[in-house]
C-alpha positions as semicolon CSV with decimal commas, in nm:
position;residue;x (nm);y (nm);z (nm)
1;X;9,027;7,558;13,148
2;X;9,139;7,885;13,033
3;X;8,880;8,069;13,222
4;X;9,037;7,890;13,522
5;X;9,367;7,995;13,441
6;X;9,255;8,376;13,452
7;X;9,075;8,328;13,804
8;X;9,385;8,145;13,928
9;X;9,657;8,443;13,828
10;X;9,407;8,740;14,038
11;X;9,727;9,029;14,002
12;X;9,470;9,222;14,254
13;X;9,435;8,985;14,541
14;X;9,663;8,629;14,486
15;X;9,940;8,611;14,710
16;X;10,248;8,756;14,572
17;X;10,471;8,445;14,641
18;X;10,213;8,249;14,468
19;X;10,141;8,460;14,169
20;X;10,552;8,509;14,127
21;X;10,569;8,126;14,117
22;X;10,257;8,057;13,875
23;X;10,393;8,363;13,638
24;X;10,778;8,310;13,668
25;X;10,779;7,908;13,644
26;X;10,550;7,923;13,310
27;X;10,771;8,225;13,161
28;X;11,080;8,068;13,243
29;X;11,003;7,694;13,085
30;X;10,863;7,928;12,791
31;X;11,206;8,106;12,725
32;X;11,379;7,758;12,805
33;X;11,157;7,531;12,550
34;X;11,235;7,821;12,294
35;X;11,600;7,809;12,323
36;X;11,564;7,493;12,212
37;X;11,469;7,662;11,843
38;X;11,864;7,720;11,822
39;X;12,014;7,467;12,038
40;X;11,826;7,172;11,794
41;X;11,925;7,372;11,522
42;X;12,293;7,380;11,638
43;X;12,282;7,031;11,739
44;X;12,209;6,830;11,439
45;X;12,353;7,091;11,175
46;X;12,689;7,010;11,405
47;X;12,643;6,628;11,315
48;X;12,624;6,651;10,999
49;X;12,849;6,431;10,835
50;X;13,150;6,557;10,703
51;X;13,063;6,905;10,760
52;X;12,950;6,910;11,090
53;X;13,173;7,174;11,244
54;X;13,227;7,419;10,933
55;X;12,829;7,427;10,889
56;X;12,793;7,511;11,273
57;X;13,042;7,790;11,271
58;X;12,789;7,934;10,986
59;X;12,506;7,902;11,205
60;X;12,678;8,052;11,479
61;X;12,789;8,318;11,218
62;X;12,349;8,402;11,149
63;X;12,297;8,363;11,558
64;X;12,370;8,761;11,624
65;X;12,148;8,858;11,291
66;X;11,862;8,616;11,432
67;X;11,834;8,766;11,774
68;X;11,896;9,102;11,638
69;X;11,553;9,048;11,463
70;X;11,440;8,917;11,711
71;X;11,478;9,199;11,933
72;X;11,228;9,396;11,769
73;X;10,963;9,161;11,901
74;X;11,121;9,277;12,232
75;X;11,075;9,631;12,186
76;X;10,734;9,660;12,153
77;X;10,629;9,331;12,342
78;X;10,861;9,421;12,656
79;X;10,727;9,812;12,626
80;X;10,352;9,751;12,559
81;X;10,279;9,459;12,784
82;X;10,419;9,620;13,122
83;X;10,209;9,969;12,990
84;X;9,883;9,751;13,001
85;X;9,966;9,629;13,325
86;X;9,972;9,930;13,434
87;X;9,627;10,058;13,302
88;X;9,457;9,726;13,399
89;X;9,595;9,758;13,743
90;X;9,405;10,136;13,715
91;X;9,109;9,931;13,559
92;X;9,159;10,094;13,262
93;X;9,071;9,819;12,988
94;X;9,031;10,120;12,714
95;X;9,356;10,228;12,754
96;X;9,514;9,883;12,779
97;X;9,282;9,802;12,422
98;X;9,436;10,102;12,289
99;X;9,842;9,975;12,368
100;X;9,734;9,612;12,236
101;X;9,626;9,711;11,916
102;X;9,921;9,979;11,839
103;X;10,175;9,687;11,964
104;X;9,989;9,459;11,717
105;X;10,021;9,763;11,439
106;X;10,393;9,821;11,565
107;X;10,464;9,474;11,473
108;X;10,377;9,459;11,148
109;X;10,543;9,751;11,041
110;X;10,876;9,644;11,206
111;X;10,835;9,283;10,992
112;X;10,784;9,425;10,678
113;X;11,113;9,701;10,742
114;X;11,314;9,436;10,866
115;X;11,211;9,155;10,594
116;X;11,360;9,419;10,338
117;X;11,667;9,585;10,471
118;X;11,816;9,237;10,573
119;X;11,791;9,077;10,254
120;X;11,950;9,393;10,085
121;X;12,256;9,412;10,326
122;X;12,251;9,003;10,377
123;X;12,592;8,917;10,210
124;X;12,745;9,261;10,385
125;X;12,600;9,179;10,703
126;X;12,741;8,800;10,646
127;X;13,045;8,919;10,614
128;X;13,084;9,216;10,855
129;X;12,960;8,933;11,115
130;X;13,277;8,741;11,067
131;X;13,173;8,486;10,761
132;X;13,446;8,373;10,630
133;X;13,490;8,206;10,256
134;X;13,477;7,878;10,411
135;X;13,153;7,922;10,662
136;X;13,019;8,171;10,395
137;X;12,809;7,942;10,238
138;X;12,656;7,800;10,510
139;X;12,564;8,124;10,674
140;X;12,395;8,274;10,381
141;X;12,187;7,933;10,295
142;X;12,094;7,955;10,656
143;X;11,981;8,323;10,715
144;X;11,804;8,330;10,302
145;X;11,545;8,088;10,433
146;X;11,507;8,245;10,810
147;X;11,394;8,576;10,677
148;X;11,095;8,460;10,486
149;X;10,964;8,398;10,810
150;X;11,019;8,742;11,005
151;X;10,671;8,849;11,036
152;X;10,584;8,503;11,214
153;X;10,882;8,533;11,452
154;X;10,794;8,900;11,533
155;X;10,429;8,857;11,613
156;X;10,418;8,549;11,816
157;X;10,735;8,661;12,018
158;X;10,622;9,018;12,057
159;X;10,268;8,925;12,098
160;X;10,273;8,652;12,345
161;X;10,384;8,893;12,659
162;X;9,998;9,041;12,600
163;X;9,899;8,661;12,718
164;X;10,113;8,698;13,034
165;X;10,025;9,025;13,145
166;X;9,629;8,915;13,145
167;X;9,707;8,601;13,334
168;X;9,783;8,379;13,122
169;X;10,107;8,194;13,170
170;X;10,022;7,887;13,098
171;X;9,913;8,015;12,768
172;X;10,169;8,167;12,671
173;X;10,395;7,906;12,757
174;X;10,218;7,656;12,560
175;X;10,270;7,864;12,262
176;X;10,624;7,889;12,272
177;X;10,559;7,510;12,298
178;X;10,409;7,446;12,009
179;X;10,668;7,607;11,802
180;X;10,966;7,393;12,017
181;X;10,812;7,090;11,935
182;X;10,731;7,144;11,595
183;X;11,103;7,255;11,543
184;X;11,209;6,901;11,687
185;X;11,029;6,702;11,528
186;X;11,064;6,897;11,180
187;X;11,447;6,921;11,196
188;X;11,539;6,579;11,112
189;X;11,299;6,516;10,854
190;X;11,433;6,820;10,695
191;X;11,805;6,810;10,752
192;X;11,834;6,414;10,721
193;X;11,555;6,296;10,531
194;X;11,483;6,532;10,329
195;X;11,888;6,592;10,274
196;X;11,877;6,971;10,293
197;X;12,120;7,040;10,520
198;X;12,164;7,377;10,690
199;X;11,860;7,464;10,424
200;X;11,626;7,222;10,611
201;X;11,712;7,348;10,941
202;X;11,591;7,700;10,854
203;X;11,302;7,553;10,681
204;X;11,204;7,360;11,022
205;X;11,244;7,663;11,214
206;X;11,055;7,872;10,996
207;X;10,750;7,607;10,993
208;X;10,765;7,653;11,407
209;X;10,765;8,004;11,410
210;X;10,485;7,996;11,173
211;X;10,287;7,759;11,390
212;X;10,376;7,910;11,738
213;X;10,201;8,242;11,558
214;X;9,887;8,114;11,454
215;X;9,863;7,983;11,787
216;X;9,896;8,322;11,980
217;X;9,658;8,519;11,691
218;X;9,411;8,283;11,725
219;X;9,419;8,366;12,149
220;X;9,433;8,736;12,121
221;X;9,158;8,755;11,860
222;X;8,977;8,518;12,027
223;X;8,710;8,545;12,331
224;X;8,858;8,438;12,600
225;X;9,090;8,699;12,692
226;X;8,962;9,043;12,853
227;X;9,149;9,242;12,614
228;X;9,226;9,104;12,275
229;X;9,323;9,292;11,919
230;X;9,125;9,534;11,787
231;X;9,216;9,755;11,466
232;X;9,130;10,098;11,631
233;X;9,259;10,363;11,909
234;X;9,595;10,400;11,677
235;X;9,794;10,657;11,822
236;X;10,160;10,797;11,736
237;X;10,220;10,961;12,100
238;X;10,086;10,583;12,254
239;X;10,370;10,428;11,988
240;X;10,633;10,685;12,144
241;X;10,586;10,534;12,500
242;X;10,556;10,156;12,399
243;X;10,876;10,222;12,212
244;X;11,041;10,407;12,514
245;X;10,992;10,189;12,756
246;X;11,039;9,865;12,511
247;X;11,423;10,045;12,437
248;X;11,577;9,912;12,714
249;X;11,485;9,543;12,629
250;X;11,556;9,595;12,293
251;X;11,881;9,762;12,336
252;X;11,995;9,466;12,608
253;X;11,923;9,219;12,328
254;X;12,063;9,479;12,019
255;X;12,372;9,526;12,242
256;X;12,436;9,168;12,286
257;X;12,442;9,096;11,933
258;X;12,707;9,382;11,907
259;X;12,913;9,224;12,154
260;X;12,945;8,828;11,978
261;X;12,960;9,027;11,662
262;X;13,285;9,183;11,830
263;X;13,382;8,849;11,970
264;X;13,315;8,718;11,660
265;X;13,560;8,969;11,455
266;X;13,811;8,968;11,719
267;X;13,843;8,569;11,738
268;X;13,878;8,609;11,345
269;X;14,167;8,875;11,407
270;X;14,336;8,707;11,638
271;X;14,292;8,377;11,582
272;X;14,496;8,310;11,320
273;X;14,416;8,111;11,013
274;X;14,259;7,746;11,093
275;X;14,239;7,807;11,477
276;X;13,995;8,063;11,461
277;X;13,738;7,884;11,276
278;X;13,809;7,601;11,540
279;X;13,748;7,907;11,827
280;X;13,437;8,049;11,677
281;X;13,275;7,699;11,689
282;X;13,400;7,650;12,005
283;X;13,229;7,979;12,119
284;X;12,897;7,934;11,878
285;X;12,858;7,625;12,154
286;X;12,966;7,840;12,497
287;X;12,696;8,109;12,350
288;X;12,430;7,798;12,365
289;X;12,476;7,729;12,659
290;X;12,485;8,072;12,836
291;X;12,155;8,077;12,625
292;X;11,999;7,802;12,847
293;X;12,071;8,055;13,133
294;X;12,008;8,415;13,009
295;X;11,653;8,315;12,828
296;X;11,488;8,168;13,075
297;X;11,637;8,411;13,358
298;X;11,468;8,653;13,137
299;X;11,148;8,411;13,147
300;X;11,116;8,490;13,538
301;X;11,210;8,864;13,517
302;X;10,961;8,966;13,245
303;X;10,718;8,766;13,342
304;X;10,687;8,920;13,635
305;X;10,644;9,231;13,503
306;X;10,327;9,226;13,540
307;X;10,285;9,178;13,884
308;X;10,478;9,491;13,938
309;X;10,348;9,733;13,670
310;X;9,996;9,615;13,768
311;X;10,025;9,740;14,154
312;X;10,260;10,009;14,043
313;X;9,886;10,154;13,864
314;X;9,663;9,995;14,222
315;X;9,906;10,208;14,437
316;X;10,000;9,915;14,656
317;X;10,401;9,953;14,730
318;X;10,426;9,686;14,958
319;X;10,297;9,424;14,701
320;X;10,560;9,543;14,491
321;X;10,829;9,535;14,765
322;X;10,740;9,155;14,825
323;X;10,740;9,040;14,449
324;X;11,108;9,178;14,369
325;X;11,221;8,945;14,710
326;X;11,046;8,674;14,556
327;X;11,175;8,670;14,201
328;X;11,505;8,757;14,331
329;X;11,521;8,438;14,545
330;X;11,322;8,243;14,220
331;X;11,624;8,423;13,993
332;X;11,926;8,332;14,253
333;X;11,791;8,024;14,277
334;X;11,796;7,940;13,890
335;X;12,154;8,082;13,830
336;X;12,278;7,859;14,083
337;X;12,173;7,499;13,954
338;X;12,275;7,621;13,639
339;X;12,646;7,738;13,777
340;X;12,676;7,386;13,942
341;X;12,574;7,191;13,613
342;X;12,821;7,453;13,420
343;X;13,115;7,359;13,641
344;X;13,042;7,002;13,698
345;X;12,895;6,821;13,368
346;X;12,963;7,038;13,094
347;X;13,063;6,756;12,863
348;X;12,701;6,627;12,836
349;X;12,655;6,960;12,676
350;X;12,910;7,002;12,448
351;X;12,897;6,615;12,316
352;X;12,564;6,731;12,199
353;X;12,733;6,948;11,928
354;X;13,056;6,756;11,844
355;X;13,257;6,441;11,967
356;X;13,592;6,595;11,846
357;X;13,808;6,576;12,173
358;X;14,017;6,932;12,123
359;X;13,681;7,123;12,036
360;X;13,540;6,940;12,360
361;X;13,830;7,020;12,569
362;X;13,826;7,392;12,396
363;X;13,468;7,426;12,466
364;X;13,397;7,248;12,827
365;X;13,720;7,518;12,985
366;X;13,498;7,830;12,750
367;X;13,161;7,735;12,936
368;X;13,345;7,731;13,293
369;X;13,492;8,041;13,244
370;X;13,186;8,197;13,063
371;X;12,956;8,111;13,351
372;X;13,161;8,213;13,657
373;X;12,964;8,521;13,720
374;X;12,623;8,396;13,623
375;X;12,467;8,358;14,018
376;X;12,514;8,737;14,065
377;X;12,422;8,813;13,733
378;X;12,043;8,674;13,845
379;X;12,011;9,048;14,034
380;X;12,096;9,251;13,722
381;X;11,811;9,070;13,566
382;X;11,571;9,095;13,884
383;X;11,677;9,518;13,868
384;X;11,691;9,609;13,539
385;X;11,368;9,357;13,400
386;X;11,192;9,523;13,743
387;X;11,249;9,888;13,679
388;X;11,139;9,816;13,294
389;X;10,796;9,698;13,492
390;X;10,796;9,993;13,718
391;X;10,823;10,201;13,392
392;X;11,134;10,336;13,465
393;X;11,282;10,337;13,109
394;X;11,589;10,559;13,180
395;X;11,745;10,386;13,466
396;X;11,701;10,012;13,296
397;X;11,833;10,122;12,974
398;X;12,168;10,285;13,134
399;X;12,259;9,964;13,342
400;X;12,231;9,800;13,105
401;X;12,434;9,999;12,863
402;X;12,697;9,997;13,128
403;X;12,724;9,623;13,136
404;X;12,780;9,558;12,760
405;X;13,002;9,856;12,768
406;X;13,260;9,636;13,004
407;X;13,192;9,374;12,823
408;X;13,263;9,529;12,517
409;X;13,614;9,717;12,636
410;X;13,705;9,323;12,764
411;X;13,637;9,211;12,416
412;X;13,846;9,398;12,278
413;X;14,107;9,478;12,514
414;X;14,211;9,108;12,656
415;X;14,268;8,936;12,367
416;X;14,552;9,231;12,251
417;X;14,674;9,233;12,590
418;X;14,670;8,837;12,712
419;X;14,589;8,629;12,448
420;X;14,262;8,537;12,181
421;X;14,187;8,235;12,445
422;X;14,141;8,517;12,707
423;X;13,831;8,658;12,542
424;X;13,602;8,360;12,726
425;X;13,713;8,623;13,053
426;X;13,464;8,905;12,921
427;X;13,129;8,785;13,026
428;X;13,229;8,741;13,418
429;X;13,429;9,041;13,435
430;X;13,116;9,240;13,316
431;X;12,895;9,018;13,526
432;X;13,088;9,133;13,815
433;X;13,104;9,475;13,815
434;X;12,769;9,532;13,664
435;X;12,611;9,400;13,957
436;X;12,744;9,623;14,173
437;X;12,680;9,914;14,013
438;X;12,301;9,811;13,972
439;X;12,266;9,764;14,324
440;X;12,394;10,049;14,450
441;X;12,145;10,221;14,184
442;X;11,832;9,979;14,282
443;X;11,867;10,092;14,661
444;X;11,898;10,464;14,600
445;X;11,630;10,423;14,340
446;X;11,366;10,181;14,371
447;X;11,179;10,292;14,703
448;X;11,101;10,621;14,534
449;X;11,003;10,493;14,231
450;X;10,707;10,263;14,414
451;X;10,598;10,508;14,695
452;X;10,534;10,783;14,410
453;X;10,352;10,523;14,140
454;X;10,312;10,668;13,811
455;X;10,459;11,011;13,827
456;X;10,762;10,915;13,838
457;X;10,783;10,673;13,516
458;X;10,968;10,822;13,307
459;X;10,816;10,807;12,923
């Protein structure tokens, strides 16, 4: 089967529009099934009884901390894997042996670090984040239990775009598979049955991540794939350009926390004592949604990657030329059933989390609002995940720096100026005018950047 798989996904000869399909579909129902690690979370901690709501605002309170963490996974996944496309696309397998195994070493590292310095600045971090005495609790009960299981988030998240880049989508999406499923069917044993509450939820998520890992170790240790870990080739200045490249990623994901930290803090602010706990639940839910678009847009732009960094090291432009107008179209396409179920049947959503009729009126008008830029947004994925392929660090990192800083300045400038309720107005408005700029930069950019390969990446 798997041997099938690799002969299927040929990044030297397949068609492009068939290898975009076969490695963006898998990728993107990968970053979908895993959104489903907080959305399940979210869901039955929100129907709880009796503390449904408060308990969910405390969750919402650990979301920023989570994907912080998270991120790290992205740094040296989303800067090593397009780096071994690159040398396999050069038929370089020593070199792309050599950026598996420092990845592999990166990874650890980062999970012991992080595994440390959150549970010494937990409470301050809690609270920084917005936790209030009331969602306190929750929050803290929540992220205690999550951080025993860092180094099994980090590795099989950071680990699993290695599967992808040798051809293995399927793979790879099956991993993040396991761990969805597991989370499912764990969660209401341990929140209901079990009566732990928020505690069981972590616990179930914890078990998937732990499961999901196994899964991808056993691959990449395995025989089956070309290039698999190896404890040898360490090398600090091979670490410098994983890290470079993997900044961008990282800081898109870093940055985002930063912002619904802000939005977080500024709801508190202005909000006004009661009402803002109501808001911040109200926006934990809009965040889950706009989760159901942003992951697995990110599913088709990274796992593409590939495709590009691998002909980026053949020397075979026009390859690369097709693939970006066939995950744009694949992108576009995605953003725009997702607009149509935002702005039609948003209620389905929401009565997921919470039957209350003023947090579902609250809530349905937020995820409206939140997604009215989200079909454009598609290109500044397509751009910015494509010139992270293409190895062009600097240029992905600084559009994407200039989106969260609008979104930022809207954060914090609309609710002083119009109202708290105006705050659900930041993510189109940076949507918007984002795009723009990252098209103007993609078509005074890009053609140089494939015509002149390698010597133009920028790490």
């Amino acid at each position: 089967m798997e041997l099938q798989v690799k002969k299927e996904n040929d990044l030297n000869s397949d068609h492009i529009k068939g290898l975009v399909w076969r490695l963006a579909v898998p990728s993107m129902l990968a970053q979908f099934v895993s959104v489903l690690y907080s959305i399940v979370d979210r869901m039955y901690i929100g129907n709880i009884p009796a503390i449904g709501e408060v308990a969910l605002a405390g969750v919402g309170i650990c979301g920023p901390i989570v994907t912080l963490i998270s991120s790290f996974a992205f740094l040296v996944g989303a800067g090593g894997s397009p780096l071994m496309s690159i040398r396999l696309g050069e038929k370089n397998q020593r070199a792309a042996s050599q950026i598996l195994a420092n990845c592999f070493l990166l990874l650890l590292i980062f999970s012991v670090l992080i595994t440390a310095v959150s549970f010494l600045l937990k409470d301050r971090l809690l609270m920084w984040f917005g936790a209030g005495k009331t969602v306190f609790p929750y929050a803290d009960e929540y992220l205690t239990v999550y951080l025993t299981g860092t180094v099994f988030a980090l590795l099989s998240a950071g680990l699993n775009p290695f599967i992808v880049s040798q051809g293995y989508a399927g793979t790879a999406m099956k991993s993040v598979l396991c761990g969805a499923v597991s989370n499912i069917i764990l969660d209401p044993i341990f929140i209901f049955v079990f009566g732990m509450g928020v505690k069981g939820a972590a616990i179930a998520t914890v078990l998937s991540q732990v499961i999901s890992c196994i899964y991808v170790l056993r691959f990449l240790f395995g025989k089956i794939p070309p290039i698999r870990i190896t404890f040898q080739g360490y090398d600090s200045e091979v670490m410098k350009r994983i890290l470079t490249l993997g900044l961008s990623p990282f800081l898109i994901i870093a940055f985002d926390n930063v912002l619904i930290i802000s939005l977080n803090t500024v709801i508190m602010h202005f909000g006004g004592e009661g009402s803002a706990e109501k808001l911040l639940t109200c926006m934990t839910i809009v965040q889950s949604f706009m989760l159901m678009v942003t992951m697995p847009l990110g599913g088709i732009t990274t796992g593409t990657q590939t495709i590009l960094g691998y002909n980026l090291g053949a020397g075979r432009p026009e390859r690369i030329r097709q693939a970006e107008r066939y995950i744009a179209l694949l992108a576009v396409g995605f953003t725009t059933v997702m607009f149509l179920i935002a702005h039609t049947v948003p209620q389905i959503f929401v009565h997921i989390f919470t039957r209350d009729q003023s947090y579902v009126d609250l809530t349905v008008s937020g995820i409206k609002i939140y997604t009215m830029g989200i079909i454009p947004l598609a290109l500044q994925y397509v751009i910015v995940d494509g010139f992270t392929g293409l190895g062009a660090a600097k240029a992905a990192i600084s559009l994407s720096m200039f989106r969260k800083t609008i979104f930022l300045l809207g954060a914090v400038l609309l609710p002083a100026w119009l109202g708290v309720n105006y705050i659900f107005y930041t993510e189109p408005i940076s949507d918007f005018i984002s795009v723009m700029v990252s098209i103007l930069v993609f078509t005074t950019l890009f053609g140089r950047i494939i015509q002149k390969g390698t010597k133009v990446i920028d790490i």
